[in-house]
C-alpha positions, 0 to 999 in steps of 0.5 A, spaced: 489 574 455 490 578 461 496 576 467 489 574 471 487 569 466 493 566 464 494 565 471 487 562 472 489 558 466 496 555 468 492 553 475 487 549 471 494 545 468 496 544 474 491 542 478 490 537 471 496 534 471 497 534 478 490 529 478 493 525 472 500 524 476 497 522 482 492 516 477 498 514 474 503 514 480 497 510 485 496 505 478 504 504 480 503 502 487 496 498 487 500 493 481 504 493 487 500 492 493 497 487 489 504 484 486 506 483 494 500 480 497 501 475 491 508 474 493 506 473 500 501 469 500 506 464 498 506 462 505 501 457 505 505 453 500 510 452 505 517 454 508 521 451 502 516 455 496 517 462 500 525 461 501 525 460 494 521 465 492 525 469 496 531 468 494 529 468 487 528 476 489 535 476 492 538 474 486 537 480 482 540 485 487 540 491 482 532 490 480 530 490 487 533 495 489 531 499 484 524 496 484 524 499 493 527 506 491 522 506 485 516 504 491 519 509 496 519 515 491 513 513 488 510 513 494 513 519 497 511 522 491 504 520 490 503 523 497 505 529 496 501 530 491 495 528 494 497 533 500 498 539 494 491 537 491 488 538 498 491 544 499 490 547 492 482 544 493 482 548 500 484 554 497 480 554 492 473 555 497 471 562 498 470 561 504 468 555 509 462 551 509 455 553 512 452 546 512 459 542 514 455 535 512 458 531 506 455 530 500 455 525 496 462 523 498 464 516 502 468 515 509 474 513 504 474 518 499 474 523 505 479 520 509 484 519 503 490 523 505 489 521 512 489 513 511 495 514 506 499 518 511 498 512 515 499 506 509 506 510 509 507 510 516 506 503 517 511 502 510 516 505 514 516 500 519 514 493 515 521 494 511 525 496 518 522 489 520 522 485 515 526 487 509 532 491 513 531 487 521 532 493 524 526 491 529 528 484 529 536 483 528 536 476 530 531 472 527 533 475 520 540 472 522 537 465 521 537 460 514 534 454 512 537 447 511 538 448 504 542 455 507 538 460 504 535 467 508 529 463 512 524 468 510 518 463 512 521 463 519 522 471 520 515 471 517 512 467 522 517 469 528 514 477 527 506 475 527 507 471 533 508 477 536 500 480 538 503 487 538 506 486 531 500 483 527 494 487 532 499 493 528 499 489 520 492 488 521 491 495 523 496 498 517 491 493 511 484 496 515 487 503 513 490 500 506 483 497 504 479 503 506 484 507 502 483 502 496 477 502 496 476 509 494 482 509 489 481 503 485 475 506 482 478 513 482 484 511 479 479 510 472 475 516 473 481 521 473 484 518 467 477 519 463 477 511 461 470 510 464 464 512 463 458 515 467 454 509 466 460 504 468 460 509 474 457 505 479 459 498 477 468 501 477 466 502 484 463 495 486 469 493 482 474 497 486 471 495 493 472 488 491 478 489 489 481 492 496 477 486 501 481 481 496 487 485 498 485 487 505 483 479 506 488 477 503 493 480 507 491 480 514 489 472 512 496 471 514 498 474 520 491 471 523 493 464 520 500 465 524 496 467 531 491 462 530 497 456 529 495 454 522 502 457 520 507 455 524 515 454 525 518 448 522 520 443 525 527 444 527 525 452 527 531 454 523 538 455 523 542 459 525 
């Protein structure tokens, strides 16, 4: 085989396994997206079942910050590759398109880089804020009665903010576009569907990101509209 065809040939590999990494590492961060949103959703059990819940994390320092590490570089990782895979996809055009209209394509599937430079923007600030209180020193300094961390106040505290959860309900907007392109995608790159169960994987995985979008924003928007609020003595310090 001729340089010329071995490098076309080691192209295709490239272009392959970088597709393959990026199904696997976005498998990785939906099970998260998904194991989160559950976690949070705690909330509407009440203060002393999220502390709990919390603390529970806390305890396990070195698996939860392995877990954070993991996220953050899996996630810097995934969006490298999505930035490698819209480079080598551009380089790969002959030349620019006549007609520039998509065909066959969706707004998510087209704005896929863009919502996930965003997603991961909005990563950055959601751990400054209610993971390291960078944002909001004093309200992480506060405890409940039983003296642990009063992760329910933080929460509710932050989304009373119109700012903070106008910004959260926007990130989830952006995440639910996101996913409802690469849920299904996810499938289709790893070879585990067919061309008949095409169209039911993309329903399946548009359902799969309102739940989560839904979920999600349902909290800021509970705190907003008073039907999540502080408790009564609002914390200690």
């Amino acid at each position: 085989m001729d340089t010329v065809g071995q490098d076309k040939k080691r192209s295709r590999l490239s272009l392959v396994s970088a597709k393959l990494l990026m199904a696997l590492t976005g498998s990785g961060l939906l099970l998260f997206v998904v194991a989160h949103m559950l976690g949070n959703l705690q909330i509407y059990l009440g203060q002393d079942v999220l502390n709990a819940y919390a603390k529970k994390l806390k305890d396990m320092p070195a698996l939860l910050w392995v877990a954070r590490s993991g996220l953050i570089a899996v996630f810097v990782g995934h969006l490298g590759l999505a930035i490698y895979l819209r480079q080598t996809n551009r380089k790969a055009r002959p030349g620019r398109y006549v007609v520039n209209a998509p065909i066959d394509t969706t707004l998510a599937s087209r704005t896929m880089l863009t919502s996930g430079l965003v997603i991961f923007a909005f990563l950055i600030y959601h751990l400054l804020h209610f993971t390291f209180g960078v944002t909001d020193p004093i309200s992480h300094r506060l405890t409940d009665d039983q003296g642990r961390h009063d992760v329910y106040t933080i929460v509710v505290v932050g989304f009373q903010n119109e700012y903070v959860s106008s910004a959260y309900v926007i990130a989830m907007l952006f995440l639910g576009l996101h996913l409802s392109h690469a849920s299904s995608s996810i499938f289709q790159t790893l070879g585990l569907v067919s061309d008949r169960w095409r169209t039911l994987l993309h329903r399946a995985g548009f359902v799969v990101a309102v739940t989560i979008m839904v979920g999600n924003i349902s909290i800021p928007m509970a705190v907003l509209t008073g039907f999540i609020g502080l408790p009564v003595d609002g914390g200690g310090p």
